[in-house]
C-alpha positions in Angstrom: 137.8 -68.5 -74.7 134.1 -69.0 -75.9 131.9 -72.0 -75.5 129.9 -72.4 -77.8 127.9 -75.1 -79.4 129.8 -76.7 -81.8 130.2 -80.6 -82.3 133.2 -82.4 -80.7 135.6 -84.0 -83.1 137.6 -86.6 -81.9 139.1 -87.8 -84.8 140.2 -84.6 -85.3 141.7 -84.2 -81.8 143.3 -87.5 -82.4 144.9 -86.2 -86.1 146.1 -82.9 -84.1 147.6 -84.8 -81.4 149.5 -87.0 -83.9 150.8 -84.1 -86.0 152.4 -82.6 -83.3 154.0 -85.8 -81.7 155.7 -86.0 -85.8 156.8 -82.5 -85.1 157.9 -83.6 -81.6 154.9 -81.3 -80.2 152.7 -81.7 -77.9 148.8 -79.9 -76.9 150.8 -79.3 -73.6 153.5 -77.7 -75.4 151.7 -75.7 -77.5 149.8 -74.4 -74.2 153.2 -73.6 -72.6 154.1 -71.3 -75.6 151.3 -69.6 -75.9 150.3 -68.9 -71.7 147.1 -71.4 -71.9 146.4 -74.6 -69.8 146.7 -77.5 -71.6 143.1 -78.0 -71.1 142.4 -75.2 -72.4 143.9 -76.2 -75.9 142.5 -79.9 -75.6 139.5 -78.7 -75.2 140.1 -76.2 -78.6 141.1 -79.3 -80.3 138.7 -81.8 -79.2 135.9 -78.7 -80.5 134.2 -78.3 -77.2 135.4 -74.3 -77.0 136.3 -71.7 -79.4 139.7 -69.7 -78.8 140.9 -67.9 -82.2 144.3 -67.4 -80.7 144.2 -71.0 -79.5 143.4 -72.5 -83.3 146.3 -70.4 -84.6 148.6 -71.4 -82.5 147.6 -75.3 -83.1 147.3 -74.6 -87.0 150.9 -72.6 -87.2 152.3 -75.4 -85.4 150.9 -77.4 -88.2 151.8 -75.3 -90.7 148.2 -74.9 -91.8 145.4 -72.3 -91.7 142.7 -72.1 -89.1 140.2 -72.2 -91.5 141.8 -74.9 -93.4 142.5 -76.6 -89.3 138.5 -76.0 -88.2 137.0 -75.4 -91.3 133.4 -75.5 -90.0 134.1 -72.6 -88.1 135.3 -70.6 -90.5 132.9 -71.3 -93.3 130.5 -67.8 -92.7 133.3 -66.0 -93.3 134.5 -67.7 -96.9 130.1 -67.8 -98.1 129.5 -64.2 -100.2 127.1 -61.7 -97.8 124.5 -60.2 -99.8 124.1 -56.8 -99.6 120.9 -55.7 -98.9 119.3 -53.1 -101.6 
């Protein structure tokens, strides 16, 4: 898991958290499943740490994306790269 230095998002950890409890989830559960601390996947959700296998799991469990989940950390990868001449 990387930390990097991305902005915390509580509303977002909030949204997660109430996503999962509809789907009779929880972060906890999701960190059981996948062999992480649940720390480890609050602190994915709450932005304070980057794990791509960690945002998949929480997006699949949302039937969403990781890039549509965390979008902000996908975006260099949906902007065209120029190619240099």
């Amino acid at each position: 898991m990387k930390h990097i230095d991305i902005a915390v998002d509580r509303e977002r950890h909030a949204h997660i958290k109430y996503q999962l409890e509809l789907r009779g989830l929880s972060l906890a559960e999701i960190a059981e499943q996948i062999g992480v601390g649940a720390s480890a996947v609050s602190s994915v959700s709450l932005g304070k740490s980057r794990s791509k296998r960690i945002e998949q799991a929480l997006a699949a469990a949302l039937d969403k994306t990781p890039e549509e989940l965390f979008p902000e950390r996908y975006q260099d990868l949906a902007e065209p790269r120029e190619v240099p001449r």
